[in-house]
C-alpha positions as a Python dict, from the first residue, in 0.01 Angstrom:
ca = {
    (1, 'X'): (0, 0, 0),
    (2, 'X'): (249, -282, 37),
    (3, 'X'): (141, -598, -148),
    (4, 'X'): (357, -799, 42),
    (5, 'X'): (196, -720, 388),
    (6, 'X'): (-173, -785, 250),
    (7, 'X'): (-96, -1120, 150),
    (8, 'X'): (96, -1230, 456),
    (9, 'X'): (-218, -1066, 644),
    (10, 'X'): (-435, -1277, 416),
    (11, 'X'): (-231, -1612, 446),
    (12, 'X'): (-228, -1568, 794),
    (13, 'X'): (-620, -1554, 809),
    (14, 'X'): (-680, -1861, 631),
    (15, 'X'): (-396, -2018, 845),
    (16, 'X'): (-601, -1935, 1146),
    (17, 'X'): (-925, -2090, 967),
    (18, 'X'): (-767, -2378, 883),
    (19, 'X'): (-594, -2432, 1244),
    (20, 'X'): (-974, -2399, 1374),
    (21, 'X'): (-1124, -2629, 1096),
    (22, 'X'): (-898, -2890, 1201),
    (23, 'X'): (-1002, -2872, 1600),
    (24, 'X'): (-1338, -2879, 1493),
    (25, 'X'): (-1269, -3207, 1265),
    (26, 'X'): (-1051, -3363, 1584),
    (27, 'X'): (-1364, -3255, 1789),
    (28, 'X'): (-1627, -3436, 1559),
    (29, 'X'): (-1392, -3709, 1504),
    (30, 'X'): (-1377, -3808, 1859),
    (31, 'X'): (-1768, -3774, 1920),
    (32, 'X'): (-1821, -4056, 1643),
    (33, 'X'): (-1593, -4235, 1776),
    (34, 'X'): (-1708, -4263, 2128),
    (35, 'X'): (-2037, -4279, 1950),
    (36, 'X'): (-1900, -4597, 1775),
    (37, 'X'): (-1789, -4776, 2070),
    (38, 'X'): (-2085, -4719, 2283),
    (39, 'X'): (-2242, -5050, 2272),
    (40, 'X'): (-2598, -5106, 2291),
    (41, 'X'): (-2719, -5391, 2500),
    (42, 'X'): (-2814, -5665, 2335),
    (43, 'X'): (-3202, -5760, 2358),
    (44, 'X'): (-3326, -6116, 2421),
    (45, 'X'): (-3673, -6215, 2229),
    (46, 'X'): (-3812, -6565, 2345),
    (47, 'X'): (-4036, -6692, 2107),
    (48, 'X'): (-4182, -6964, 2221),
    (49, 'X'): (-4122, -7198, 2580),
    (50, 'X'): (-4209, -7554, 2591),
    (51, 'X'): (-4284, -7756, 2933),
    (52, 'X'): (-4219, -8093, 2860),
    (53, 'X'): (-4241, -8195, 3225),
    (54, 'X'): (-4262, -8546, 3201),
    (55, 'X'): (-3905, -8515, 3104),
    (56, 'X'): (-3779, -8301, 3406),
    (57, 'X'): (-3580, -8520, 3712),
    (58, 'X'): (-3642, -8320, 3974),
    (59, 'X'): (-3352, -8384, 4298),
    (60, 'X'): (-3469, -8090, 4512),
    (61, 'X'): (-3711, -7847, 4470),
    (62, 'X'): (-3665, -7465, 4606),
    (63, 'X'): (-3799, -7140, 4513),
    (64, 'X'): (-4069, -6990, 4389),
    (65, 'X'): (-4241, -7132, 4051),
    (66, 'X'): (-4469, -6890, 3868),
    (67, 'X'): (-4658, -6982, 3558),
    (68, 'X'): (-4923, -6734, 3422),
    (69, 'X'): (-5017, -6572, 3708),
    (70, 'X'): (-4860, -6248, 3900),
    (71, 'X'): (-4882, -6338, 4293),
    (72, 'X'): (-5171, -6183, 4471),
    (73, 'X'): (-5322, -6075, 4186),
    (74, 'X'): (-5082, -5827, 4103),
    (75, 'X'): (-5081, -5615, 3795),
    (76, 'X'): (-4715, -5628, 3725),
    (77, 'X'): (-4645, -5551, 3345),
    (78, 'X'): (-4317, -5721, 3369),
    (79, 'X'): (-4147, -6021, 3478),
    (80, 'X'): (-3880, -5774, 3612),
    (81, 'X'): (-4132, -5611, 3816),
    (82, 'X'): (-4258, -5970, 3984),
    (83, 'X'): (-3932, -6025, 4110),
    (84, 'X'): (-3801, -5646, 4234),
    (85, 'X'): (-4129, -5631, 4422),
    (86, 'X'): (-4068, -5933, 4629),
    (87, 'X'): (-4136, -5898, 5031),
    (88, 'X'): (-4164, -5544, 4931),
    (89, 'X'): (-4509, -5337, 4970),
    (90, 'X'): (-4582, -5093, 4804),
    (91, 'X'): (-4638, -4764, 4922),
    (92, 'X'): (-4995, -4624, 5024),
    (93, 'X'): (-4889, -4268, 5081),
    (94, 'X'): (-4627, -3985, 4974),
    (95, 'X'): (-4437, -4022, 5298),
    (96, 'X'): (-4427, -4420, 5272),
    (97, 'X'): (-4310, -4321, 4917),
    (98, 'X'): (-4018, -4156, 5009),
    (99, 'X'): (-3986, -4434, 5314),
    (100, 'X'): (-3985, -4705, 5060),
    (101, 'X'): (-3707, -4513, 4844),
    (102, 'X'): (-3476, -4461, 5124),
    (103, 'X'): (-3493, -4811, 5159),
    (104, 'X'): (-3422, -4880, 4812),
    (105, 'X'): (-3128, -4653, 4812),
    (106, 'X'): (-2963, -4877, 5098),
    (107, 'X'): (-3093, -5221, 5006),
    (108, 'X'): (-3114, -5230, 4632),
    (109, 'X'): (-2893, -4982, 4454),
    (110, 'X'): (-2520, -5083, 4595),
    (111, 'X'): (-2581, -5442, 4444),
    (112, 'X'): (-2739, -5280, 4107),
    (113, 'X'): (-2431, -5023, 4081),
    (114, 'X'): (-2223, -5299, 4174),
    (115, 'X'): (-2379, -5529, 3911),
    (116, 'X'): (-2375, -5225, 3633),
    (117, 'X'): (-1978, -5117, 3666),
    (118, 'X'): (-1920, -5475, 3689),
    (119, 'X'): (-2082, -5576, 3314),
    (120, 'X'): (-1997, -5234, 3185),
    (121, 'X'): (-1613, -5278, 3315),
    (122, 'X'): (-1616, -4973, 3498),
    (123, 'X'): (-1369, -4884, 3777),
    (124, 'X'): (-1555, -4698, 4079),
    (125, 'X'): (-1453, -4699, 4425),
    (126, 'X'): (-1696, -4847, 4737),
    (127, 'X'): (-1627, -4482, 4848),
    (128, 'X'): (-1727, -4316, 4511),
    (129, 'X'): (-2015, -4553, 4516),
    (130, 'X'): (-2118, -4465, 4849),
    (131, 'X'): (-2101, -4086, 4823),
    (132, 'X'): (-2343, -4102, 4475),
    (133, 'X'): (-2585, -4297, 4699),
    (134, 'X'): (-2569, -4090, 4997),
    (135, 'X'): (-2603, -3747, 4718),
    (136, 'X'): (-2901, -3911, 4519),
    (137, 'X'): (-3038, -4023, 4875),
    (138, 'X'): (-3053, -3618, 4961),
    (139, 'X'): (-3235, -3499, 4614),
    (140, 'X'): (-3523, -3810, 4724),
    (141, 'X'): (-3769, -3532, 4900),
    (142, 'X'): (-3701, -3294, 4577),
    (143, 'X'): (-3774, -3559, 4325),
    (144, 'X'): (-4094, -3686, 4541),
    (145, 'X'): (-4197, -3300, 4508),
    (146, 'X'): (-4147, -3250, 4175),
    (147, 'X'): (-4304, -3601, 4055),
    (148, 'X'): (-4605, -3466, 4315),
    (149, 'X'): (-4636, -3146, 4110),
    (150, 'X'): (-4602, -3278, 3773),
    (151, 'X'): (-4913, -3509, 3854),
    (152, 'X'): (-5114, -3460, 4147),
    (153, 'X'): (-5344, -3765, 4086),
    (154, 'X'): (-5089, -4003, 4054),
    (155, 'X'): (-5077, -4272, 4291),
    (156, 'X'): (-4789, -4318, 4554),
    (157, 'X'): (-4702, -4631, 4358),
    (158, 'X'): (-4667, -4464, 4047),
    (159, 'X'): (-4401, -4214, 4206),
    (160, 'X'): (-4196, -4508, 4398),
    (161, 'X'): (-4143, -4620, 4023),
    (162, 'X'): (-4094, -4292, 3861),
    (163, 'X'): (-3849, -4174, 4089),
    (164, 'X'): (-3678, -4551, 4089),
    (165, 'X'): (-3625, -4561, 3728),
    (166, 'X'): (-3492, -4232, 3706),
    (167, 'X'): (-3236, -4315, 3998),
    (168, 'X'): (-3109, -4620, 3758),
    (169, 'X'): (-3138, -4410, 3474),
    (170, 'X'): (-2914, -4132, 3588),
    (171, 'X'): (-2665, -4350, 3774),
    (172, 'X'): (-2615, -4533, 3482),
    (173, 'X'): (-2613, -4214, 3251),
    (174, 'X'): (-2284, -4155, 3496),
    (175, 'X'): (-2167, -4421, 3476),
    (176, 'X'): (-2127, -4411, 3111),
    (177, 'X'): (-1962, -4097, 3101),
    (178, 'X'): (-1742, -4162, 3449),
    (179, 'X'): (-1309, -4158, 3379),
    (180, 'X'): (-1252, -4307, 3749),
    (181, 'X'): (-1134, -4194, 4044),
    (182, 'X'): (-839, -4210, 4263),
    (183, 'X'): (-1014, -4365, 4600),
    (184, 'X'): (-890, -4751, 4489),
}
């Protein structure tokens, strides 16, 4: 047996170890960094608002002013809620469900991805943007379905904001991990 041989044989094994030790390090390495740069949006807490109207000079009034109470009664957890739901009714039934999200999809979601790539300094296309909404726009029905399965009792409403959120949820999820495209 040649000692020579087994050695280089042996050197050459921990060579290859070390070769794939080192990927794995460059592999981690780059995960904590892109971990590290992800930023987290910052959250806003208000405290406490004061009205100290007495105080306010008031040229011209427009809008909508809303202290304390939802409009209609409503029983809309959020103020975010008060103000997507505007002129919008909500839907009574599965197929006004899927109506109401098709509608979404074409009024709502162009001006929220345009809004998202735009804080998040993303570069996307109108043509990129356009063939994400037209693809999520197709997987509506299945998502309706599945939401329907998952909870037969829920109300129509329930699903319109199910399947909404997850819409902003996965664009954005995208979004995060998009490298841009070549449709400038």
């Amino acid at each position: 047996m040649n000692y020579n041989q087994s050695w280089q044989m042996w050197i050459q094994q921990m060579m290859q170890q070390m070769e794939q030790q080192q990927k794995m390090i460059e592999q981690l390495q780059k995960k904590i960094d892109r971990l590290q740069t992800t930023e987290h949006p910052p959250k806003t807490v208000i405290e406490k608002i004061e009205y100290h109207f007495d105080q306010l000079k008031i040229e011209t009034l427009e809008g909508t002013l809303q202290i304390g109470l939802t409009p209609n009664g409503s029983e809309l957890s959020d103020l975010g809620d008060l103000y997507s739901n505007q002129g919008q009714q909500l839907p009574k039934n599965d197929d006004q469900v899927l109506h109401a999200l098709q509608e979404y999809m074409t009024s709502d979601v162009p001006s929220w991805m345009n809004q998202y790539v735009r804080d998040h300094d993303i570069q996307v296309s109108d043509t990129h943007k356009e063939r994400m909404i037209e693809d999520v726009r197709k997987q509506l029905p299945h998502r309706m379905e599945y939401y329907r399965h998952e909870n037969p009792e829920a109300p129509p409403e329930t699903l319109f904001h199910q399947i909404k959120t997850e819409v902003q949820h996965s664009m954005a999820q995208y979004f995060e991990t998009f490298q841009g495209d070549d449709d400038r």
